[in-house]
BAKEPA-539751 format. One line per 5 residues: number of its first residue (from 1); their letters; for each residue x, y, z of N, C-alpha, C. Coordinates in nm, 3 decimals. Atoms other than C-alpha are relative to their C-alpha. Last residue first. Layout:
// BAKEPA-539751
NUM = a = X Y Z X Y Z X Y Z | ...
This chain:
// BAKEPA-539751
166 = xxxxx = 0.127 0.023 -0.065 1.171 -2.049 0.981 0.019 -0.112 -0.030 | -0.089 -0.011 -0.122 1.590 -1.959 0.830 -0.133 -0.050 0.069 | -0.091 0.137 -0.028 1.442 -2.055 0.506 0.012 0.021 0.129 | 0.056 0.093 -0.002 1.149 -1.766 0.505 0.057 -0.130 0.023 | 0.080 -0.028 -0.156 1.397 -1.507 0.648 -0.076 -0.093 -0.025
161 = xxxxx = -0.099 0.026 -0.092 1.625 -1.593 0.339 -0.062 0.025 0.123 | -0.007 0.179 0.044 1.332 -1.577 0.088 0.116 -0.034 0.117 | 0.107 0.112 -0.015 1.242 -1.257 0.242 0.020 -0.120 -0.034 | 0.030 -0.010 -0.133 1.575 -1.103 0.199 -0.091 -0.071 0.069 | -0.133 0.111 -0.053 1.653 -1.211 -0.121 -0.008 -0.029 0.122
156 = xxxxx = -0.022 0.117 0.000 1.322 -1.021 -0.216 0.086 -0.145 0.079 | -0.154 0.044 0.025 1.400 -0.682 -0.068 -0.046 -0.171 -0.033 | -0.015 0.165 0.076 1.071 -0.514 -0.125 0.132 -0.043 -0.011 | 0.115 0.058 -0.039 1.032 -0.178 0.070 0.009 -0.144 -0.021 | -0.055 0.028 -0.143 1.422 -0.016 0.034 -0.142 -0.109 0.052
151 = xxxxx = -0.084 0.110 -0.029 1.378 -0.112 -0.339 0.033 -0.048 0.134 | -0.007 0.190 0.038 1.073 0.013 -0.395 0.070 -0.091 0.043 | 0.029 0.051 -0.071 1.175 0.382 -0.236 -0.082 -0.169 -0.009 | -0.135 0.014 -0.106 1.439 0.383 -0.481 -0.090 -0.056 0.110 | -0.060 0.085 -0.013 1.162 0.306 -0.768 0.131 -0.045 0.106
146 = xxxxx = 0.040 0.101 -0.055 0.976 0.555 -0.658 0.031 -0.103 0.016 | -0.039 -0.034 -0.181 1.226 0.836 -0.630 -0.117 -0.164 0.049 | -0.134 -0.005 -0.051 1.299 0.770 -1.004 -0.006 -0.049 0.177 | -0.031 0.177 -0.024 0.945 0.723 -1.092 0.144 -0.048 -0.006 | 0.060 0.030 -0.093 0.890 1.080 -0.948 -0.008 -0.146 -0.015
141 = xxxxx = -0.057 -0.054 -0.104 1.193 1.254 -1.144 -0.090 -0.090 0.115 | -0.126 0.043 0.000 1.086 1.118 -1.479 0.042 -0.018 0.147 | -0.013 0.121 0.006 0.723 1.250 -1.437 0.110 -0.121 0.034 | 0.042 0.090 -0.153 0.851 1.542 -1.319 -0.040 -0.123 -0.022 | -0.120 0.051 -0.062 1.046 1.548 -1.649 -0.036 -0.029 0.156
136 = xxxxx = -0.072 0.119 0.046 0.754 1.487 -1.837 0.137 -0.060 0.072 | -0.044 0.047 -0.146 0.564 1.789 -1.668 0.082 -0.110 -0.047 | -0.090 -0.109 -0.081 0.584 2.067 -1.991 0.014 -0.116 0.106 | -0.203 0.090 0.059 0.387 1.747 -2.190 0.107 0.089 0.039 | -0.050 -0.094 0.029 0.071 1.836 -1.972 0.150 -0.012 -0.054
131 = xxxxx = 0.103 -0.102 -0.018 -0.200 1.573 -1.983 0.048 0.130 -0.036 | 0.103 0.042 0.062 0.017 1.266 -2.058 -0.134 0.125 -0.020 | -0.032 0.015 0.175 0.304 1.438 -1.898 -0.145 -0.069 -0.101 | 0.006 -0.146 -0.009 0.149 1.378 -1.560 0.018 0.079 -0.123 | -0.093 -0.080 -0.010 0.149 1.044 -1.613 -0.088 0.141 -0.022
126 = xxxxx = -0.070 -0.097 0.125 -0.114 0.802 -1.536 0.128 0.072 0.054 | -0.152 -0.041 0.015 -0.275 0.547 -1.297 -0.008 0.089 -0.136 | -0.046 -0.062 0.145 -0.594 0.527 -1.122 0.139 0.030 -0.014 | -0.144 -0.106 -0.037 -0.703 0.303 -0.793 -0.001 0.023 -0.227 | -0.016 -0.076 0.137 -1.042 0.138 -0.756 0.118 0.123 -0.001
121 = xxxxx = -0.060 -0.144 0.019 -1.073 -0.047 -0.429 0.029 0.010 -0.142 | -0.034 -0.035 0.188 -1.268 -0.278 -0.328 0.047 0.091 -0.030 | 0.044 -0.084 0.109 -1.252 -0.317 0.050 0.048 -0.070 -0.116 | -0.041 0.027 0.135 -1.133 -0.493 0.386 -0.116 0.099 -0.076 | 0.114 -0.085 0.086 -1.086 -0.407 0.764 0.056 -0.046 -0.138
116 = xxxxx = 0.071 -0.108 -0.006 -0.963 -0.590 1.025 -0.040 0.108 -0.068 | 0.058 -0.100 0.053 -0.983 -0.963 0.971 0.026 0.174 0.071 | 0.163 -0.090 0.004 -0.791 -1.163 1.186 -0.012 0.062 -0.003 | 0.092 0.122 0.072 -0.480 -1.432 1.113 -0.179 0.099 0.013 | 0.032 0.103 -0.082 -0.284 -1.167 1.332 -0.089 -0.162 -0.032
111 = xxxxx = -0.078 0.007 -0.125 -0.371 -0.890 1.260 0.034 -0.124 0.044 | 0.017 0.089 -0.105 -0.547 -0.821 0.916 0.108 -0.013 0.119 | -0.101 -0.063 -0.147 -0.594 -0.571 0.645 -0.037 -0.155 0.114 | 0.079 0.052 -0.093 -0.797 -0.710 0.306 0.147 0.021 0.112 | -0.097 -0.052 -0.138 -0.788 -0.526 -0.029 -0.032 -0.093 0.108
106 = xxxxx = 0.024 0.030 -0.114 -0.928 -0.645 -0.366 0.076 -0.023 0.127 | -0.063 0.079 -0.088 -0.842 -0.466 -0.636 -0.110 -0.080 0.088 | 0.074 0.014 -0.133 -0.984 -0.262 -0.953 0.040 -0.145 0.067 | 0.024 0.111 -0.038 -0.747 -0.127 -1.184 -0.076 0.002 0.128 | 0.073 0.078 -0.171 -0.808 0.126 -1.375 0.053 -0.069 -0.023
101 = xxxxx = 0.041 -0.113 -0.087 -0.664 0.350 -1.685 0.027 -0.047 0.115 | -0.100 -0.051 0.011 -0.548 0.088 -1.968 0.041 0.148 0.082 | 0.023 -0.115 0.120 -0.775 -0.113 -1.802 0.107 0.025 -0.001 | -0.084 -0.137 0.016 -0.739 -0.369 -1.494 -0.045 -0.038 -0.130 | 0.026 -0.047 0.218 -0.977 -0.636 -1.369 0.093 0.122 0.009
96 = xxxxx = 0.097 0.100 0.080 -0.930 -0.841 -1.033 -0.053 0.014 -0.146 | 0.044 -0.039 0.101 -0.556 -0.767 -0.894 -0.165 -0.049 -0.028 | -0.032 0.083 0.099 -0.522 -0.880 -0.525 -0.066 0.065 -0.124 | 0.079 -0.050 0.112 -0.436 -0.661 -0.213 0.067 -0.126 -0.153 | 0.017 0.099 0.100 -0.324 -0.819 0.134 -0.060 0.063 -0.157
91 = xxxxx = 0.032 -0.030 0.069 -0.218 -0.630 0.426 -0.002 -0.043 -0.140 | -0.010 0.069 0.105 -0.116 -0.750 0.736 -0.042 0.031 -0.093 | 0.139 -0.015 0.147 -0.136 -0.479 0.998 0.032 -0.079 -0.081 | 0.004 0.017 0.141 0.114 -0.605 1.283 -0.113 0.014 -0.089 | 0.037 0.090 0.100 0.081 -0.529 1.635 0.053 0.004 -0.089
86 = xxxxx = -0.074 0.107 -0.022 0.258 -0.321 1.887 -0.033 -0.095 -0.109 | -0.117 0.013 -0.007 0.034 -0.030 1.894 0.068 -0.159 0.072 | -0.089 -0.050 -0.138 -0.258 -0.147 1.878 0.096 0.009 -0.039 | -0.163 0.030 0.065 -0.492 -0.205 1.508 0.029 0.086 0.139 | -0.093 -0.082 -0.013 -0.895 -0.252 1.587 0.150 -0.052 -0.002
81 = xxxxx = -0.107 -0.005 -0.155 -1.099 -0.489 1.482 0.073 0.110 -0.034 | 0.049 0.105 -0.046 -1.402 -0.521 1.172 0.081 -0.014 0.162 | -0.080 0.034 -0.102 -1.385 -0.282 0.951 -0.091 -0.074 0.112 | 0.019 0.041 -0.115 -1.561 -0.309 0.635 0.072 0.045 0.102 | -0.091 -0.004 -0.124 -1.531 -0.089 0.330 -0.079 -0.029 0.059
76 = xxxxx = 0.018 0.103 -0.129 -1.759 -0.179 0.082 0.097 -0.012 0.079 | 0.137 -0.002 -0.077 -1.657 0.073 -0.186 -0.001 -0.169 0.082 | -0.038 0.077 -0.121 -1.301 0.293 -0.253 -0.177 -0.104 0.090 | 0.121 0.035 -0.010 -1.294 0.478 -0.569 -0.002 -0.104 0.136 | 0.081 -0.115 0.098 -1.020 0.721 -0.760 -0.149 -0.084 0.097
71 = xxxxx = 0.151 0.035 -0.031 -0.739 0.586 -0.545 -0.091 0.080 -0.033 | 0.065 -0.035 -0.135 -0.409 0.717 -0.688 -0.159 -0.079 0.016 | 0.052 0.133 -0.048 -0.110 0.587 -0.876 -0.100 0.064 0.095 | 0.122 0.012 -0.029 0.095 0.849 -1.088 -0.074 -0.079 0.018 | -0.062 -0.074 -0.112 0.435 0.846 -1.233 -0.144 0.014 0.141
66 = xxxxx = 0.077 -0.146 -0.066 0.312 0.562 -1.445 0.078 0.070 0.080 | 0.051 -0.093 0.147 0.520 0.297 -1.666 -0.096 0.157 0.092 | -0.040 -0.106 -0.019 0.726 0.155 -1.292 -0.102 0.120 -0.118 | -0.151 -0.046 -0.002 0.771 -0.172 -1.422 0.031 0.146 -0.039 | -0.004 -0.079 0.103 0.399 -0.220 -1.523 0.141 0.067 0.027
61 = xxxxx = 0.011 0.053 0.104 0.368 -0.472 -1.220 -0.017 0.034 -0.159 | -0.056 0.107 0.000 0.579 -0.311 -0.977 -0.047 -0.092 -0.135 | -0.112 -0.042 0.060 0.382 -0.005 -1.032 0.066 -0.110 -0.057 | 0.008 -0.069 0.195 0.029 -0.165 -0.996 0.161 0.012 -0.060 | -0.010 0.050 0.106 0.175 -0.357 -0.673 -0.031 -0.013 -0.124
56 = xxxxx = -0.122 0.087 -0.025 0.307 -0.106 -0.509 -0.044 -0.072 -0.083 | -0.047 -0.084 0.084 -0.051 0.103 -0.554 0.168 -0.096 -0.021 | 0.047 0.021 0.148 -0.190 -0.167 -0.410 0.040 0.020 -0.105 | -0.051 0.154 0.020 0.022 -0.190 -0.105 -0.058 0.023 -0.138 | -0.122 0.028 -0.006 -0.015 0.188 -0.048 0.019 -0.120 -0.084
51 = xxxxx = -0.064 -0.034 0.139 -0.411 0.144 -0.093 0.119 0.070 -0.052 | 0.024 0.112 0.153 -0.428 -0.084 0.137 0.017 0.018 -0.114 | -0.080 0.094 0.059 -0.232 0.125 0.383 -0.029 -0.113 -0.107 | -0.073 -0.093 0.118 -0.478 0.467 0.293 0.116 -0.140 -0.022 | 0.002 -0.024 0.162 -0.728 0.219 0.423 0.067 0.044 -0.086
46 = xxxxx = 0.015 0.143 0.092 -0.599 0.148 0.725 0.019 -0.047 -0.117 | -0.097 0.069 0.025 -0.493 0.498 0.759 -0.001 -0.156 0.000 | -0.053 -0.094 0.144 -0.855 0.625 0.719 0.134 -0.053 -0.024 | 0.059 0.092 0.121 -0.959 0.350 1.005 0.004 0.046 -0.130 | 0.103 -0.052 0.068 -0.747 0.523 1.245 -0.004 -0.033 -0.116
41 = xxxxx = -0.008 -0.070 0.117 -0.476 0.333 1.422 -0.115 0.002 -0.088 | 0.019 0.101 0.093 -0.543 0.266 1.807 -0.006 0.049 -0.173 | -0.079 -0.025 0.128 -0.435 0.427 2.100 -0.042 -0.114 -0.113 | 0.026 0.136 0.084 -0.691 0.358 2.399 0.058 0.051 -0.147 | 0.055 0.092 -0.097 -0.621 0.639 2.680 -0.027 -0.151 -0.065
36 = xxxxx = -0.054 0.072 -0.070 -0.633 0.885 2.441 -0.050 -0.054 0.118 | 0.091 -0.040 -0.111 -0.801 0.785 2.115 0.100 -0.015 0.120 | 0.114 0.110 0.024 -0.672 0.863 1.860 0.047 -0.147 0.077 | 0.113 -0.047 0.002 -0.485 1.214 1.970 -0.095 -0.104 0.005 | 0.013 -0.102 -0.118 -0.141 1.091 2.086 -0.185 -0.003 -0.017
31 = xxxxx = 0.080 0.138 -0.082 -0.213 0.756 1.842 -0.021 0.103 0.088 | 0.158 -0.026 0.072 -0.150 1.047 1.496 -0.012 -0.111 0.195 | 0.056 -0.142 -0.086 0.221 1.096 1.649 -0.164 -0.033 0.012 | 0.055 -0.075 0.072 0.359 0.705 1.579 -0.088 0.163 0.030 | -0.101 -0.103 0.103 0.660 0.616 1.773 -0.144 0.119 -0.084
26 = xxxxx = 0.028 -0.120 -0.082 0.381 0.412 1.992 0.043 0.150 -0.034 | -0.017 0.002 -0.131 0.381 0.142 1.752 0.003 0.172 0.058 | 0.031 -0.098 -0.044 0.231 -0.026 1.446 0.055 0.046 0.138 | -0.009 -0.005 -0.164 0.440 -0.223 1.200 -0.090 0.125 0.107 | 0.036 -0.164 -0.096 0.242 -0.219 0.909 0.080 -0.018 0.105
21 = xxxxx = 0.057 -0.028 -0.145 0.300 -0.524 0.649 0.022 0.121 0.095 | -0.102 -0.135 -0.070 0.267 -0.602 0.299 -0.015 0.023 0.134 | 0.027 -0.039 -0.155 0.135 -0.868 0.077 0.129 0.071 0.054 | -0.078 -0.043 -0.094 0.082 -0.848 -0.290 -0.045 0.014 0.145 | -0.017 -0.006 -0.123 -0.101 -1.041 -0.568 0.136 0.102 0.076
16 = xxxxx = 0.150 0.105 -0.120 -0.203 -1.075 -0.913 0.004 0.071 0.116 | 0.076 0.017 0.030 0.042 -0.853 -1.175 -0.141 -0.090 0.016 | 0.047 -0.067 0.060 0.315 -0.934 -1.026 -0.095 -0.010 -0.110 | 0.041 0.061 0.139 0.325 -1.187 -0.786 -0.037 0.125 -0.045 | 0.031 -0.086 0.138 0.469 -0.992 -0.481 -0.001 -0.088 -0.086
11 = xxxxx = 0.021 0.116 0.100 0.535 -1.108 -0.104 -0.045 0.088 -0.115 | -0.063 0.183 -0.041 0.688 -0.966 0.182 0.015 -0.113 -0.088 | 0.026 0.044 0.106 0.696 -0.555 0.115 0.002 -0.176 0.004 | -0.099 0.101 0.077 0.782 -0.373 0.427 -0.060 -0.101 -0.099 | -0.139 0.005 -0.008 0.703 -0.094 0.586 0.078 -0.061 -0.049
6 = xxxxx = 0.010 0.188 0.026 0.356 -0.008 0.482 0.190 -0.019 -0.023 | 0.093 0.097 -0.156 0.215 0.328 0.614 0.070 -0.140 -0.093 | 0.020 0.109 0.063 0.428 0.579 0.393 -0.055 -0.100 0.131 | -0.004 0.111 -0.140 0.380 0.938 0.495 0.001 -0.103 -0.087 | 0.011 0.153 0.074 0.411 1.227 0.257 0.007 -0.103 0.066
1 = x = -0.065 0.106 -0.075 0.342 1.592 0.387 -0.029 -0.134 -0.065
């Protein structure tokens, strides 16, 4: 199963910065179980949305070159508040050193102008092909589907036209 936690794409300097945001609401299945009686989104999907956004903005800023973007390292996770249905997760990740392997980020989730959970995160990119030159065309095939779902995430024009209209 493939879930995407970050709905919409707001802001992007490539190769520095990206912000992204969560809508959270009742739609979601995982709140039945956590916790009922007090629904609130579990501090693993926090994290997996930081490192969504991150991963977004590795691709974005290597125009797509990996098929492959995963979190290899994740340290000083904080949390700090809980995420309700109804809110907004804000989600903030900024480049601080990349390799021709790594990059290591800095993540930071928020609600509202406040903190709820941040990290360092260490995310890895490659191809699949790079290891096994039989996968090349999955390769092909998976920064195809990423770049579609890119486009529905980050609509530039869009944001700059929601920012005038404020």
């Amino acid at each position: 199963m493939r879930f995407t936690l970050i709905d919409r794409i707001v802001e992007l300097v490539p190769g520095e910065k990206i912000t992204a945001i969560k809508n959270l609401s009742m739609a979601e299945e995982y709140l039945a179980d956590h916790f009922p009686g007090f629904p609130v989104m579990p501090g693993v999907l926090m994290l997996e949305a930081m490192t969504q956004a991150s991963a977004w903005l590795i691709r974005a800023s290597e125009d797509f070159a990996h098929s492959t973007v995963v979190l290899k390292e994740a340290r000083n996770v904080k949390y700090a508040n809980f995420v309700q249905p109804g809110q907004t997760l804000t989600v903030t990740a900024e480049i601080s050193e990349q390799d021709e392997r790594l990059t290591k980020l800095k993540a930071v989730g928020s609600v509202e102008g406040s903190p709820t959970v941040s990290a360092r995160l260490v995310l890895e990119r490659y191809n699949q092909g790079d290891r096994r030159p039989d996968r090349r065309i999955a390769d092909d095939v998976v920064k195809l589907k990423m770049r579609e779902l890119f486009s529905l995430l980050y609509q530039p024009e869009t944001s700059a036209a929601r920012a005038n209209a404020e």
